[in-house]
Structure formats: C-alpha cells, structure tokens
C-alpha positions as CSV (number, residue, x, y, z in Angstrom):
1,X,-9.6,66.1,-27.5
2,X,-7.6,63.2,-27.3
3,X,-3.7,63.2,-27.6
4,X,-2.2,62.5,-31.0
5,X,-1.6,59.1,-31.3
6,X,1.0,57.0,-33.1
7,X,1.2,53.6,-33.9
8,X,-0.8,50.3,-32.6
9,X,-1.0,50.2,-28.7
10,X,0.3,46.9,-27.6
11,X,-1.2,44.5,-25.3
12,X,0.6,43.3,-21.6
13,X,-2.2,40.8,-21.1
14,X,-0.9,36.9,-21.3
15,X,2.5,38.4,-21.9
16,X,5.8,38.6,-19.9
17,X,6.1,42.4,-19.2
18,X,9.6,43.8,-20.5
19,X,12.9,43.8,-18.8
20,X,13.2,46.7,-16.3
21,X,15.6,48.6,-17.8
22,X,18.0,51.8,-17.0
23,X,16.5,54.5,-14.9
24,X,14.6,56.4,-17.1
25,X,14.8,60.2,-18.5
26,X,11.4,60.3,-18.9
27,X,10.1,63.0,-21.6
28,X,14.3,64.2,-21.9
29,X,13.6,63.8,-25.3
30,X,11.0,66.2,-25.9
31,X,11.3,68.2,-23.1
32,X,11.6,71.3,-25.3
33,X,8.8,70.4,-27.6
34,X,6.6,70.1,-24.2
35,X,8.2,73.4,-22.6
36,X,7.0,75.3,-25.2
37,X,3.2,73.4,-25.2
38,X,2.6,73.9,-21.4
39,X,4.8,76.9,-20.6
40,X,5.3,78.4,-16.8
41,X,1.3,78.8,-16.9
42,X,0.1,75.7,-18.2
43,X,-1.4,74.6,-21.5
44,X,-5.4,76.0,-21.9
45,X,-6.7,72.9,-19.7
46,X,-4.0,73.1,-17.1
47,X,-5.3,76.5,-16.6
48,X,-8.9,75.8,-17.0
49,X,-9.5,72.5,-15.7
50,X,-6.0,70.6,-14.2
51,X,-5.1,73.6,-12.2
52,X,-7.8,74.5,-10.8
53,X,-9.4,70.7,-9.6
54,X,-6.1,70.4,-8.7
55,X,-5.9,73.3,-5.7
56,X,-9.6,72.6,-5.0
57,X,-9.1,68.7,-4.0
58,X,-5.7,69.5,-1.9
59,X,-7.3,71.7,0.0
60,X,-5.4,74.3,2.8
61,X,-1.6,73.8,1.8
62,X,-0.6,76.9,4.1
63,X,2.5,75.7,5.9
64,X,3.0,72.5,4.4
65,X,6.0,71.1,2.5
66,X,4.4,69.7,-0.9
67,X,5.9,67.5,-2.8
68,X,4.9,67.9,-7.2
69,X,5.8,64.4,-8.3
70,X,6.7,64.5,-12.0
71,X,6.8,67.8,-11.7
72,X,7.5,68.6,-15.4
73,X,8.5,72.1,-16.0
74,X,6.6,73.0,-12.9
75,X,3.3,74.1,-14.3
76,X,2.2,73.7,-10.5
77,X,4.6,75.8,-8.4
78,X,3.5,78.9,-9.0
79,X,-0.4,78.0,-7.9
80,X,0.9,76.2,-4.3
81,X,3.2,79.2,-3.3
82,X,0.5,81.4,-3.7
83,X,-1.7,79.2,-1.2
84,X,1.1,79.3,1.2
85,X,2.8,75.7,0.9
86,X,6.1,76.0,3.0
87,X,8.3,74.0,0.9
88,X,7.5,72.5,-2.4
89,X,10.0,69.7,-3.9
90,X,9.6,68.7,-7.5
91,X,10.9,65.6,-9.1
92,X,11.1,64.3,-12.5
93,X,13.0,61.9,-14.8
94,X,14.0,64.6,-17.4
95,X,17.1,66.7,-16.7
96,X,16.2,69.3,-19.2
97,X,12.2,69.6,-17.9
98,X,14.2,70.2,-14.5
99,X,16.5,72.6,-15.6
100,X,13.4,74.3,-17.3
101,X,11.4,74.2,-13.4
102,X,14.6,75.5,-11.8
103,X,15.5,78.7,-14.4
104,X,11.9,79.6,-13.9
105,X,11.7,79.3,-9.7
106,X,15.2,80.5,-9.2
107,X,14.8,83.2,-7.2
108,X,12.4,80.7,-4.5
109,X,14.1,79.8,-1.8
110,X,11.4,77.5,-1.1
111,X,11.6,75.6,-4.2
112,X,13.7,72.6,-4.9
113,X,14.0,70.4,-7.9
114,X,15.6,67.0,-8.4
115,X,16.1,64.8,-11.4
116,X,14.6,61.6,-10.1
117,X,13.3,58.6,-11.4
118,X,9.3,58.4,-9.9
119,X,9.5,54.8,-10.2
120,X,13.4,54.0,-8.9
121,X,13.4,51.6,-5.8
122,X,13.7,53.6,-2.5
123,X,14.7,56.7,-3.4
124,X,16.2,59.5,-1.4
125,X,13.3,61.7,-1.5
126,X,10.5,58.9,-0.7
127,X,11.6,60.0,3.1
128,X,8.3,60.4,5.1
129,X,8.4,63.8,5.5
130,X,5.8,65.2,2.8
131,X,2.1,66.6,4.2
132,X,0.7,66.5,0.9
133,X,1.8,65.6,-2.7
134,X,0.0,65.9,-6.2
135,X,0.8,64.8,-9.5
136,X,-0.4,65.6,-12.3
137,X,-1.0,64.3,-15.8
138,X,1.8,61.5,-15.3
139,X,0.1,58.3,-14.2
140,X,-0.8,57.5,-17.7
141,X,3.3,58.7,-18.5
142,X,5.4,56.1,-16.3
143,X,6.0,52.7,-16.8
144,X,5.5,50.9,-13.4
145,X,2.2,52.7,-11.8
146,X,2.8,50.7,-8.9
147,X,6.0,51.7,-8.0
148,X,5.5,55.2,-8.0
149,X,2.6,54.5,-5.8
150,X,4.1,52.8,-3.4
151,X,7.0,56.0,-3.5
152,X,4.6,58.5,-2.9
153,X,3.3,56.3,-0.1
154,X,6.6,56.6,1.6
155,X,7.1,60.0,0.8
156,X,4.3,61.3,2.8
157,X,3.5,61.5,6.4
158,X,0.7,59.3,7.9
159,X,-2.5,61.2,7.0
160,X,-0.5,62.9,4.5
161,X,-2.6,63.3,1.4
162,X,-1.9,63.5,-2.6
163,X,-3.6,64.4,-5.5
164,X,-3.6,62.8,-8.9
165,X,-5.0,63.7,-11.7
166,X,-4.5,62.5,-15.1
167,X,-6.7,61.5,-18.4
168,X,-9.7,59.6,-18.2
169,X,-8.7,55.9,-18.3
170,X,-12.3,54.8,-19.3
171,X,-12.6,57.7,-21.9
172,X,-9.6,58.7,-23.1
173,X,-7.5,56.1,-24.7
174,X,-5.1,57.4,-27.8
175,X,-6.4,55.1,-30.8
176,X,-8.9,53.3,-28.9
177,X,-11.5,56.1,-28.6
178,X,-13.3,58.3,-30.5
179,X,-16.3,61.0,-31.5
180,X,-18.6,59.6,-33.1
181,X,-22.1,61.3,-35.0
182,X,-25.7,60.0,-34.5
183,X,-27.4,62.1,-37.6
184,X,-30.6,60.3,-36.5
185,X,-30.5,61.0,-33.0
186,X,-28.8,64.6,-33.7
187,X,-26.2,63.3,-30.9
188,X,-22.3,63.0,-30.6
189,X,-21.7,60.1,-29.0
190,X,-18.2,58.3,-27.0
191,X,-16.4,55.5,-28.9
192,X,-15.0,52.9,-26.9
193,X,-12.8,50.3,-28.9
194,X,-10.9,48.7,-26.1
195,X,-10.9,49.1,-22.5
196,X,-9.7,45.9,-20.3
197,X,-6.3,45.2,-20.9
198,X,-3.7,47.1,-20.3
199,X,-1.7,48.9,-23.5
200,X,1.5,50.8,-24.5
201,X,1.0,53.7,-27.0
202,X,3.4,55.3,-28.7
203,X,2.1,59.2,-29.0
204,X,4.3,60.8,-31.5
205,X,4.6,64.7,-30.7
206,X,4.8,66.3,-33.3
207,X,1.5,65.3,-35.6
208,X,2.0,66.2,-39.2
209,X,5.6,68.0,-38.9
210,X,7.4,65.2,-39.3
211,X,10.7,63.5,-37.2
212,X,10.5,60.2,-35.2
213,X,10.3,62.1,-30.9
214,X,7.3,60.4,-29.0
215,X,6.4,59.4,-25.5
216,X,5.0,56.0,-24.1
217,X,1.2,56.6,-23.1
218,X,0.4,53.9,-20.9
219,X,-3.2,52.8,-20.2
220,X,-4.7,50.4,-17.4
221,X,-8.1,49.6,-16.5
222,X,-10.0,52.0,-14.1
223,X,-9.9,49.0,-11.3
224,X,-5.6,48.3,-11.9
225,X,-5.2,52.5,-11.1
226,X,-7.4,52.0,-8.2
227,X,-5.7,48.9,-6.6
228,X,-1.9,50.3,-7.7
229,X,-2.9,53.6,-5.2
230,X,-4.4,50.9,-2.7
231,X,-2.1,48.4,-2.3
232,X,0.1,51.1,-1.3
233,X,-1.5,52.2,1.1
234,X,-3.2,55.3,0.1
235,X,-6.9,55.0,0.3
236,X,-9.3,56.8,-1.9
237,X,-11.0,59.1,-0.1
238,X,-12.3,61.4,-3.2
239,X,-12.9,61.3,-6.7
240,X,-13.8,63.8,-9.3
241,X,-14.9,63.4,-13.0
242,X,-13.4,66.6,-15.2
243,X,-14.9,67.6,-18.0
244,X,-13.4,69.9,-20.6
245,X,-14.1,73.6,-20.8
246,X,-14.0,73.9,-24.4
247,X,-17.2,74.1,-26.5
248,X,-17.8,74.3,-30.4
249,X,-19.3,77.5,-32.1
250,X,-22.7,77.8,-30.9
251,X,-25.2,78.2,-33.7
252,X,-23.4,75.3,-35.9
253,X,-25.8,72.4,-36.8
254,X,-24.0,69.9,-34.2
255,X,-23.2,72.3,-31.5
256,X,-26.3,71.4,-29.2
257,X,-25.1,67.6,-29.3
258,X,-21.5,68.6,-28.8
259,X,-22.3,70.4,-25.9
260,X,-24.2,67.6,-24.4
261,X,-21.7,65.2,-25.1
262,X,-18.6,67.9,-23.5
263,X,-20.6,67.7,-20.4
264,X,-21.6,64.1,-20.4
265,X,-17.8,62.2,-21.0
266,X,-15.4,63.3,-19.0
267,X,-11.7,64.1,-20.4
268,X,-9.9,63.4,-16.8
269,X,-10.4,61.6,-13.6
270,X,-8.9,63.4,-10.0
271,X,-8.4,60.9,-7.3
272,X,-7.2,62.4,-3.6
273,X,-5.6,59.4,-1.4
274,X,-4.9,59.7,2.2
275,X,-1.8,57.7,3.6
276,X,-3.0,55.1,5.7
C-alpha cells in the first residue's frame, strides 16, 4: 500500500533547485501523529518486513558502536541491543521524535540520541568512528540525498558498512503509481505513471480527518540513489527487493492475482554499502 498522498508532485528536472534553507526539524511537525503510527515496536511492516531485512543485511553487530541515522522514535534500538551492538547513537532532525527515542531508552546507558540535521555540512557526529550504520525509511524523507550520503560516509570507519532501506523508488511513488485490474487476464497488475525525473510530494498525514500537517516525500530515479551512495564512497555491495507480507482474503474472486502480484512488485528496496 502506497502512502497517502497529497497534492501534485513537482518536477526538479530543467529547474533551479530551491534555496537551501534553515536546518531542518524534519517530521517536528508530526512527530506525534508518527509516534503513535510506528510506536517503540514498529508499524506492522517495520515488524514484518523493515526490521527484520534490516538485522539480516547488517549482519554480526556484537561489539560494535552503530550508528541509526534518522533514527525516528527509535523503532530500531531495541532489535540492535539485543544482537549485542556496543553503542548505538541515533540522530534525527525532530526534537520531539528525539525526546520520544530518549523517554523510551532511558534507562540504556548505551544509547544516545541527538537532534541533528542528516544533511547539515560536517557535522559533529560524522566523526569516523561508526562500524556500521542503518537507516531506515528516510532516504525518500530528506531533501539533499547526497549529503546525507556523503555524512554517513564520514561517519563510518573504512570497511564500515550501513544499511538503507526505504520504499521502492521504481514501484512506489505517492500519486504516480497504482493497482490496477486485468478482468481479462484475471491479473492485478503495477501502474507506473512517472518514473525519471525527480519529484517533491507533499503526503498529507492525516487522510480524510482533516488539518493541513504533511511531510515532503521525495522521489529520484533508481540510478540518482545509486550514484548519491557512490559518489560517496560507499559501494554497493548488496541489494535486496522486499515484498510486503500482507495478502487479501483468500477465497475472494481476485485473491489468486493479488497474491501473484504481492509477490511479483516489490514495496521496498535494501541496499548494504561498504565504506571504501
């Protein structure tokens, strides 16, 4: 399922990208409205799908100090201290989603959180001294891809490795794709209005309760996410397609082709990079 979309996404291509402008709060503005969605555990694909990919591609964490960039709430603290990470640092733009991580990790003395901007230029806690890093769900969320690349570059070690997860750029665009029904070929097929340019989306968070909060969804071509991570230098040295977990009612007249179709388009892409 897509995320609720607002508005017409608009187009960077041919155009003079926007001032930079103050250091940014990030999702400060809704941070309750997405506290109470994902939760300490994690929304029902953090917990089925995100979570899960996410432990599998970093691999043995035991003894190393991680570092959960755009951390959110935290939704990812809880899975690397029971794997053993030594330290695990979280950073995010929001003051309240901090606030949220650190009332819920308190009692960790292990656990750190700062308010930080992913994308600020060479920041404190872009210091070299990270074995591995993940983030997750976030490089659709910030504004400047490249610069939080080349952050997380600095923040790891040589040979350091992250993980990123986040939704499918090819698949999962807000307004731009869709489910569609073959009745002739008894087959749910993947809609795909635009693809190659890159867009800004307002997503409003609240669908159908009213009030004006929404975030910034920002979409780029497969090959721009790839280069942003390499020109960094963090090679890709693993990919994974996720698909969702959730199926329609079996038995219903479209539930065979929904099925296929769950396992055939994927909902979100896992990259692992490796700090040259």
């Amino acid at each position: 399922m897509d995320r609720p979309p607002r508005g017409r996404g608009q187009s960077w291509q041919g155009k003079k990208r926007p001032a930079k402008k103050a250091p940014s709060k990030g999702w400060d503005p809704v941070a309750a409205w997405y506290d109470q969605l994902v939760g300490k555990g994690g929304s029902d694909y953090h917990q089925h799908v995100v979570l899960p990919a996410t432990m599998r591609m970093l691999g043995a964490v035991s003894g190393k100090r991680v570092l959960d960039l755009c951390c959110g709430q935290g939704v990812l603290v809880a899975d690397l201290l029971k794997a053993g990470a030594k330290e695990v640092v979280g950073i995010d733009a929001s003051p309240r989603l901090i606030e949220s991580a650190s009332r819920r990790f308190e009692r960790e003395k292990s656990v750190k959180f700062v308010v930080a901007d992913a994308c600020a230029e060479k920041p404190d806690w872009a210091d070299g001294s990270f074995d591995a890093a993940a983030c997750l769900m976030a490089v659709h969320d910030v504004p400047d891809l490249p610069a939080m690349a080349r952050n997380a570059a600095a923040a790891l070690k040589p040979g350091g490795e992250m993980v990123a997860i986040f939704m499918h750029p090819c698949f999962r665009i807000p307004r731009q794709t869709h489910w569609g029904w073959d009745e002739g070929r008894r087959l749910q097929y993947r809609r795909v209005d635009r693809y190659g340019v890159e867009l800004e989306i307002p997503i409003k968070t609240h669908p159908g309760k009213g009030g004006d909060s929404e975030t910034m969804f920002y979409h780029r071509p497969l090959a721009d996410v790839l280069n942003a991570f390499g020109k960094s230098g963090l090679a890709v040295v693993e990919t994974e397609e996720l698909y969702s977990h959730r199926r329609s009612q079996a038995g219903g007249i479209r539930s065979k082709g929904e099925h296929r179709a769950a396992r055939e388009f994927p909902m979100f892409l896992g990259l692992r990079v490796v700090k040259l």
